[in-house]
N, C-alpha and C positions, 0 to 999 in steps of 0.2 A: 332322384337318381338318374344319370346317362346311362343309358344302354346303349351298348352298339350291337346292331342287327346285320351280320352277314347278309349278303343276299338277298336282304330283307325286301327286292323288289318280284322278286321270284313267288311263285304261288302262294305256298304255306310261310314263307317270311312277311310278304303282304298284310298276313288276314294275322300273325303275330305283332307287326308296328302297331294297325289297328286295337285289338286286343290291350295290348301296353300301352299306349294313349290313352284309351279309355280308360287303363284304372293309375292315370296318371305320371306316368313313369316319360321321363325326358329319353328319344330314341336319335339316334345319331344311325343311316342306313350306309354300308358299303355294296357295290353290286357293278358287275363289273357289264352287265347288262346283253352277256352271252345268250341268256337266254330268259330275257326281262324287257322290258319297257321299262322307260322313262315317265312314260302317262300313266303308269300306275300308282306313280306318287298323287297326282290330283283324284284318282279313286280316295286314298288314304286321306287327301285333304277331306274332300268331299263326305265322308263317312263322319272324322272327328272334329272337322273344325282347325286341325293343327296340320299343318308340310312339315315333316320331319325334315331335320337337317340333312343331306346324299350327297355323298362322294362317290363318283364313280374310281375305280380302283380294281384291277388286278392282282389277289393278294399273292399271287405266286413273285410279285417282284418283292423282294424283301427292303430296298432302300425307300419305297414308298409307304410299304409296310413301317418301317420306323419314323418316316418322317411325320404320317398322320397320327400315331401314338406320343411322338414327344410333342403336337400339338394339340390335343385332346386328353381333356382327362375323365377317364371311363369307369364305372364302376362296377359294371357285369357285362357279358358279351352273351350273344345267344349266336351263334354258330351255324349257317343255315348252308352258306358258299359252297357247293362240289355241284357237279355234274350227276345225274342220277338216274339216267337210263338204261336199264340191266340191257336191253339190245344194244345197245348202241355200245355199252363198256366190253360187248362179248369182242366188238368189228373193231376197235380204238382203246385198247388194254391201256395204252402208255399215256392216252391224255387224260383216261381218268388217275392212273397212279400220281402222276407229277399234278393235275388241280386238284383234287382233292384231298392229297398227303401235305405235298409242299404248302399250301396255303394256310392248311392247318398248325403245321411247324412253325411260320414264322408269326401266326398269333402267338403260340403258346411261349415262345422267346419273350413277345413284349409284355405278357401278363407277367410272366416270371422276374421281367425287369425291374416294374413297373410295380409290383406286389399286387394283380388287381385277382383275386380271389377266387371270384365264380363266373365258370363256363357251362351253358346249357348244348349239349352237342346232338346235333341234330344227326341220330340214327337208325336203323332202318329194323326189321324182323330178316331182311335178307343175313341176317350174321347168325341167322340159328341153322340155313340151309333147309333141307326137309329132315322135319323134326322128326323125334321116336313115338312120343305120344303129342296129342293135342283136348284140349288146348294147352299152349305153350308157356310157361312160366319162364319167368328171369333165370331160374336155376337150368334150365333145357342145355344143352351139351352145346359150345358154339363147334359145329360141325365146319365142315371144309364148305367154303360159301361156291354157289354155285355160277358165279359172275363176276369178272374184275371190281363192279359196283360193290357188288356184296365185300369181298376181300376190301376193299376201301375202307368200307366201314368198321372191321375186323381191326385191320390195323390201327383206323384213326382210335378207336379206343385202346387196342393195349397200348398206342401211344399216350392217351390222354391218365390211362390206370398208371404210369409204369413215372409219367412228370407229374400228377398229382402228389403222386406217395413221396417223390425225390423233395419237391419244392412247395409243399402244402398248399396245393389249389386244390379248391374242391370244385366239384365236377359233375353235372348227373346228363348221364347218355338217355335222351329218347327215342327208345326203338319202335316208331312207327309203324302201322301195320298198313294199309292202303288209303292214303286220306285220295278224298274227292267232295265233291260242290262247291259252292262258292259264295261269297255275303249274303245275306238278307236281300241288301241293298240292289245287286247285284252291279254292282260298283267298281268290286273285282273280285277275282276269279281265276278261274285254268285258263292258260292262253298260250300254248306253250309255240314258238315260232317254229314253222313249215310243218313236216306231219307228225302228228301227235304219236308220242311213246305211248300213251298211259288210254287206259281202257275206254275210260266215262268221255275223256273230249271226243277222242275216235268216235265214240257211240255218237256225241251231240252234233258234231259235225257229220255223221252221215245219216242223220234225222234231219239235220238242215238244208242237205240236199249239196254240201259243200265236199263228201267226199260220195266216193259211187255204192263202196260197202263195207259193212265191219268185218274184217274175220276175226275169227272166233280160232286162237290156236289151240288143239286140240280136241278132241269129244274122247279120247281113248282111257281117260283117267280115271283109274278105280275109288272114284266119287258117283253117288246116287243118280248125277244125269251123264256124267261121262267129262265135264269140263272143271277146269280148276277152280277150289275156293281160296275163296281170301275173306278177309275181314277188312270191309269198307268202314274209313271213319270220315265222318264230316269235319273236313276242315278247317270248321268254323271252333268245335270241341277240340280239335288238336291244335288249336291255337290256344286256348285258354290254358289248356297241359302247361305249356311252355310259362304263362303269366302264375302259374300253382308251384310249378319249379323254382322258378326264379326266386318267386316269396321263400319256399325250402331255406335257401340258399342266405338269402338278407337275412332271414328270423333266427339262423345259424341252426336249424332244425335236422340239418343230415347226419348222419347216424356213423361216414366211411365219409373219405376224400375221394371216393369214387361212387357213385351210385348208377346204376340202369334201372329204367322203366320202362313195361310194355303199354305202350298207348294205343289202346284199340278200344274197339266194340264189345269185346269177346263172341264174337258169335260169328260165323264163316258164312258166307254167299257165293253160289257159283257162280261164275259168269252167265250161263240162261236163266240164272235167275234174275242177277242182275238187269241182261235187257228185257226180261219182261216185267219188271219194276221199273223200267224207262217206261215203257209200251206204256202204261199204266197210268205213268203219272203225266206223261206228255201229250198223252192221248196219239201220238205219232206213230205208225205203223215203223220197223227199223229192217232194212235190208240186210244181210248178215250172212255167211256162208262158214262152213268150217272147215278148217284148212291144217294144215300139220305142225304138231308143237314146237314150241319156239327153242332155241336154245337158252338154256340158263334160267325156264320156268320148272316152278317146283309143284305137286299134285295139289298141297295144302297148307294154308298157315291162318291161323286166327287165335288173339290172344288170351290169356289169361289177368285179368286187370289187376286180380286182388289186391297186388302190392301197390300199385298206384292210388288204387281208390283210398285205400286205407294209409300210404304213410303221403300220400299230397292231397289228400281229400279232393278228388277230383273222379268226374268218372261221364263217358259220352253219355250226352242228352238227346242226338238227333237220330233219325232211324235213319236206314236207307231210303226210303223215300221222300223224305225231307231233303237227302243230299241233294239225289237225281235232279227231284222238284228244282231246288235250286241252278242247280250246273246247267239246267234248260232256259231257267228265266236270263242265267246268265249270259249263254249261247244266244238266245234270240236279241239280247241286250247288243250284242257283236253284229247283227242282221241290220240294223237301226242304224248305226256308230258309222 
């Protein structure tokens, strides 16, 4: 079967081509390489043995958008393409509403065209906002999101619930909870261009002496040390999520033309715990300072898996210190390079 893989050169699309190679699956990547390499494709060779086919591509342009669907024939998409940095969507509201809406819309035109079935959408736990109780199940209230990002996500599903039901696409949204690490191999990885959004590179790049410190937004949060949790997942496990769905999806196993799943750990980590599960496993002392909360972070979120374990049979195998471990080996891999 061809998949096409949105973004699939970006982090978590990466370590999903991989994943889908390995258990066979023909991948076809679009990525428009905003915030990707192109040399990520030879990690992906290098891993399986196979270069997926790569169009670089813009999906916000819609005539490009139709001309690589009436030349390609696809038979599920995994959906990875948007922008995804809650700061940066607080500063730039209108670039993520137009890339991450629009590009979604003119997929779901050529699947409807085109009858191509099953979409895996790549979404986030920011659509629950800060939750009532935790941990947070599928059924959680989707509250008012507290970042353009988060509304993105919001919307791109009642989009995607609202053309399922019209045009019989079936559909299952993965709501992510914080993935981090990076291959085995360390191959590839978090890499994200200029300074890093996301917690874990921040951390490995100022272990590596590449930035001068971490801060830490907040300590005021009425959590046990004062800083915010989340539920770290490896990477490596939220890629497989996507090759469990997918199968969902081929074996005609879904239950609604719309389905969500929370893909996580279940288990919440603060940020000092975090970096002293870096301290730990890197052996690297971490400079770090705490500074005042960010806009658009929320106290807590960490999942509840039940539903995923049990209707995809799937469920995370790595700890957090398996991630870290990794996202280090991969960081110093960059030191070398």
């Amino acid at each position: 079967m061809k998949i096409l893989v949105t973004g699939g050169l970006g982090y978590i699309g990466s370590h999903t081509v991989v994943a889908l190679q390995e258990k066979g699956f023909e991948v076809i990547v679009i990525d428009d390489l905003s915030n990707s390499r192109i040399e990520v494709l030879d990690g992906i060779q290098a891993i399986t043995g196979i270069r997926p086919e790569f169009v670089q591509m813009d999906l916000q342009k819609k005539a490009e958008v139709k001309q690589f669907f009436k030349s390609h024939s696809i038979q599920g998409i995994i959906h990875f393409a948007a922008s995804k940095a809650v700061g940066e969507s607080v500063e730039k509201p209108l670039l993520y509403y137009q890339n991450n809406l629009i590009s979604l819309m003119n997929i779901l035109e050529e699947m409807v065209f085109y009858k191509i079935e099953g979409l895996i959408f790549s979404s986030s736990c920011t659509v629950y906002g800060q939750a009532d109780t935790l941990p947070i199940t599928e059924n959680a209230a989707i509250k008012p999101a507290e970042s353009p990002y988060g509304k993105t996500k919001q919307i791109g599903e009642d989009i995607l619930r609202d053309v399922s039901k019209a045009d019989n696409l079936n559909v299952i949204a993965l709501r992510y909870f914080n993935p981090i690490g990076a291959h085995e191999s360390a191959l590839i990885g978090e890499l994200p261009l200029g300074v890093p959004q996301n917690l874990v590179p921040f951390v490995t790049q100022t272990a590596a002496g590449i930035r001068k410190e971490l801060s830490v937004f907040g300590a005021d949060y009425p959590t046990p040390d004062g800083t915010a949790i989340r539920d770290y997942i490896h990477v490596v496990d939220l890629a497989e999520a996507h090759v469990a769905a997918l199968d969902r999806l081929i074996n005609k196993k879904n239950k609604a033309n719309f389905e969500a799943f929370n893909i996580g750990t279940g288990k919440g980590s603060s940020v000092l715990e975090l970096i002293k599960t870096f301290v730990k496993v890197s052996e690297k002392q971490l400079n770090y300072k705490i500074v005042g909360r960010r806009e658009g972070d929320i106290t807590a979120a960490y999942a509840d898996t039940t539903l995923a374990n049990r209707e995809l049979g799937w469920q995370a195998k790595l700890s957090l210190a398996d991630a870290l471990a990794s996202a280090w080996k991969w960081q110093l891999k960059q030191e070398k390079n």
